[in-house]
C-alpha positions in Angstrom: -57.0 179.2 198.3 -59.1 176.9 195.8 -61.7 178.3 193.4 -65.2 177.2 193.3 -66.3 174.2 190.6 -69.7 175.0 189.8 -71.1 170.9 188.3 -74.9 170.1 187.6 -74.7 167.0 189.1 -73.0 167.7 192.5 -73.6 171.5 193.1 -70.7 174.0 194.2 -67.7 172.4 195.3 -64.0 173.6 196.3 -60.9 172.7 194.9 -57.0 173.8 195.5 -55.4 175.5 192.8 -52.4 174.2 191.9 -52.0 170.3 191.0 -51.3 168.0 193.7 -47.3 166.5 193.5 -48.7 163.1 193.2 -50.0 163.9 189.9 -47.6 166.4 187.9 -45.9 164.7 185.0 -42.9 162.7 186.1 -39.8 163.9 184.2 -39.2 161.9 180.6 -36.2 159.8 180.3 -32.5 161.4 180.0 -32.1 159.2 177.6 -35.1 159.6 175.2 -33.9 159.3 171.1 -34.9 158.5 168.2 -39.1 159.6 168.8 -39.2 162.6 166.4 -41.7 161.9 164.0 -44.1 160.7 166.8 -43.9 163.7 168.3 -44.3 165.8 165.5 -47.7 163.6 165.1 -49.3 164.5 168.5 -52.0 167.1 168.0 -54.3 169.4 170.4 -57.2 167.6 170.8 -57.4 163.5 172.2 -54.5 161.5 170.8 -54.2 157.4 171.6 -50.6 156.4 172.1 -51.0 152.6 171.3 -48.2 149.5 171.6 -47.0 147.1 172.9 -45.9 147.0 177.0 -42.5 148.6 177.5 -42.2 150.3 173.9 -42.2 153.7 175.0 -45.4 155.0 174.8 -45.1 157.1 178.4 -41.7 158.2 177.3 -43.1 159.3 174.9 -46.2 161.8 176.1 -43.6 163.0 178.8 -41.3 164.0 176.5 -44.4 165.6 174.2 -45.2 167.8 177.6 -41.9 168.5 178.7 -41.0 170.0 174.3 -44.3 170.7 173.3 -47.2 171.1 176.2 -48.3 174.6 177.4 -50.1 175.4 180.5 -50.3 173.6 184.0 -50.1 169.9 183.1 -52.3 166.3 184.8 -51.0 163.2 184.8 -52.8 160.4 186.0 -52.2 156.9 185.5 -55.0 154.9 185.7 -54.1 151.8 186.7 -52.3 152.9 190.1 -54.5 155.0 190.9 -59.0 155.8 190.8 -60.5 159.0 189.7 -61.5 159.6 193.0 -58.1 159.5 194.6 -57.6 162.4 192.2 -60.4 164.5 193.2 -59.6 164.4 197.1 -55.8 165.4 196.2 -57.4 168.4 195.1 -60.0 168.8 197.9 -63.2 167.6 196.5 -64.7 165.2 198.3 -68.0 164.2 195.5 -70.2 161.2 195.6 -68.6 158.2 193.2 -71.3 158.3 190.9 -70.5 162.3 190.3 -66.6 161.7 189.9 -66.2 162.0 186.3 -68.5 165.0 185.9 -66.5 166.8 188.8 -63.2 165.4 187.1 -63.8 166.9 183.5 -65.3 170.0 184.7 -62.2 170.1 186.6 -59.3 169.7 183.9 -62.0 171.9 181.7 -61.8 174.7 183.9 -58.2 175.1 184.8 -57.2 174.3 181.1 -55.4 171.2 182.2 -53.2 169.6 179.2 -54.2 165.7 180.4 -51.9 162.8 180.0 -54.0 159.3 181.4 -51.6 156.8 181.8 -52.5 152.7 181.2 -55.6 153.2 180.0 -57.2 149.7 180.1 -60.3 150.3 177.5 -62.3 153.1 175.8 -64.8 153.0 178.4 -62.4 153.8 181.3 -61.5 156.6 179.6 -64.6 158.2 177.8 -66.2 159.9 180.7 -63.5 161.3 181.6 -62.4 163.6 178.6 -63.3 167.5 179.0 -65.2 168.9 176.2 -61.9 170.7 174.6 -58.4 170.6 175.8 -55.8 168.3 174.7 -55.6 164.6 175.9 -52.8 162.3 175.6 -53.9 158.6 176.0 -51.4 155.7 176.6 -52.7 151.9 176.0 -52.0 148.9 174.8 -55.1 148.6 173.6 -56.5 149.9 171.0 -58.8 152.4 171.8 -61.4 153.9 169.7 -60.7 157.5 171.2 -59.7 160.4 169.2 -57.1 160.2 166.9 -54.6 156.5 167.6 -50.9 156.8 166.8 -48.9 153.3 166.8 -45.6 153.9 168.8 -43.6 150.6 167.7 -40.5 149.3 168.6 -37.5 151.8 169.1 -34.7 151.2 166.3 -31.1 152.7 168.0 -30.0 155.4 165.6 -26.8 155.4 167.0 -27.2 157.9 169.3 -29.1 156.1 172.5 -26.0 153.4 172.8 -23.6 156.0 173.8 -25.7 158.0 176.1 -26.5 154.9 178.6 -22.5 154.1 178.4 -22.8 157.6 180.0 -25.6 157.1 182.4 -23.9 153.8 183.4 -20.7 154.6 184.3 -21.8 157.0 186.6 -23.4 154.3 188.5 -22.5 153.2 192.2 -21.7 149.4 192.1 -24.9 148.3 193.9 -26.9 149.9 190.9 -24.4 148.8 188.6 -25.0 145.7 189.7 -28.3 145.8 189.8 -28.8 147.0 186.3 -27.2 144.3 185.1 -28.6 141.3 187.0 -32.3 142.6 186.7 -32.1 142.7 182.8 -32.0 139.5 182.8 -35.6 139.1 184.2 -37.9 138.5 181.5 -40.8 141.1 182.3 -41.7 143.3 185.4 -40.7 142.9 188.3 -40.7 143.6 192.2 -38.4 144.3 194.9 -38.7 140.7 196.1 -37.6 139.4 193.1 -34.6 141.9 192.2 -33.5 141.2 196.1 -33.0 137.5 195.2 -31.3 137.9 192.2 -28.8 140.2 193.5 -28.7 138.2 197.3 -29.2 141.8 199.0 -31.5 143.3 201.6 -34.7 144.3 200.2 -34.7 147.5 201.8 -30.9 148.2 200.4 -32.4 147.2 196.8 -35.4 149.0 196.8 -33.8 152.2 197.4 -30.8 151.2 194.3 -34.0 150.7 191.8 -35.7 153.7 192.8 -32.0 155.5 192.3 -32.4 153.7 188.9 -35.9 155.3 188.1 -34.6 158.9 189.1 -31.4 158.3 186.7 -34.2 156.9 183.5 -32.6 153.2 183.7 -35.5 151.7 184.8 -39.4 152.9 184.6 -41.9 151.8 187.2 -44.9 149.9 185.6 -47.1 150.2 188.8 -47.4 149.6 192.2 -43.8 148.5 193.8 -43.0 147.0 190.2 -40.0 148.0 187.6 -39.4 146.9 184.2 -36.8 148.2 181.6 -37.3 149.4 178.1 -36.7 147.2 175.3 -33.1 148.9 174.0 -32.2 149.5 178.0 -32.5 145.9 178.8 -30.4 145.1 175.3 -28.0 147.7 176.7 -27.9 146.3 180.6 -27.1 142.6 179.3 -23.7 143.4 177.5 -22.6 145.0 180.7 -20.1 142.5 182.9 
């Protein structure tokens, strides 16, 4: 049964207990290497994960709540989905202008460790931090939040080449063949667009990329879009 919220703003409102699927933590990559002084530099408290797109900087947090995190976890990503969306998931149905009061006294309350995901700017993400807890941020902005760690480009330490000869070999042809053809596409891209390139069914592609999420080949970057990482991509290409 959910527990009672007590906010100013709103009055007494209910809420479920446990966190909705939608919004637990995805798992990290299989694949993630080569990130250990970045996670030894995450903190308790609000930390900005700042770079470029597809440098890692998800990867990352995941992997810094899946070591490192303690307690029930809330990941959000902000650019999929409103804070309101959130709320409802957990039974409280508030008036917009209350969301982010509701929302911190929320994660404050059940002693959430918070991961907001895509943050756009400082201002999306401001109202919404709980007055202790700790707050990972991803952007590739530049946020004056807390305390900003860079996350540049991944250098291969030797060790990540291997492990997707592993990851790859295990693959069924149609995501084989999918993993190779996409990596050629410059930037994101959607179900449309991997359909023409490998002259398939959409339907019979979308389900091969979301086989390639599950395995960590390929990351979604929002709604019915994929992208690779930068050394996954390098990878896919010198695959014939």
């Amino acid at each position: 049964m959910g527990d009672v919220l007590a906010v100013a703003t709103t009055g007494v409102v209910r809420g479920r207990d446990d966190v909705p699927p939608l919004f637990r933590p995805p798992a990290p990559p299989g694949h993630f290497v080569g990130r250990d002084a970045e996670l030894d530099g995450i903190r308790p408290g609000v930390t900005v994960l700042t770079g470029a797109a597809g440098v890692g900087k998800t990867a990352l947090a995941l992997q810094w709540l899946r070591q490192r995190g303690s307690g029930a976890q809330l990941y959000v990503d902000l650019a999929a989905h409103r804070i309101g969306r959130v709320l409802r998931a957990f039974g409280l149905d508030v008036a917009p202008a209350d969301e982010s009061a509701v929302f911190r006294s929320l994660v404050a309350r059940r002693q959430f460790t918070l991961l907001l995901d895509n943050a756009s700017s400082a201002g999306q993400v401001l109202p919404l931090l709980p007055s202790s807890g700790t707050v990972l941020v991803t952007s590739r902005q530049r946020l004056d939040v807390g305390r900003v760690a860079e996350v540049g480009p991944l250098a291969d330490d030797g060790r990540l080449g291997p492990l997707l000869d592993l990851s790859y070999v295990e693959l069924p042809e149609r995501q084989a063949r999918l993993y190779r053809l996409c990596a050629w596409e410059p930037g994101a891209f959607g179900v449309p667009v991997a359909a023409a390139i490998a002259g398939e069914p959409a339907c019979d592609v979308e389900d091969a990329l979301d086989d390639l999420v599950e395995k960590s080949l390929l990351t979604e970057v929002g709604d019915d879009a994929f992208g690779f990482h930068d050394l996954v991509r390098a990878h896919a290409r010198t695959k014939r």
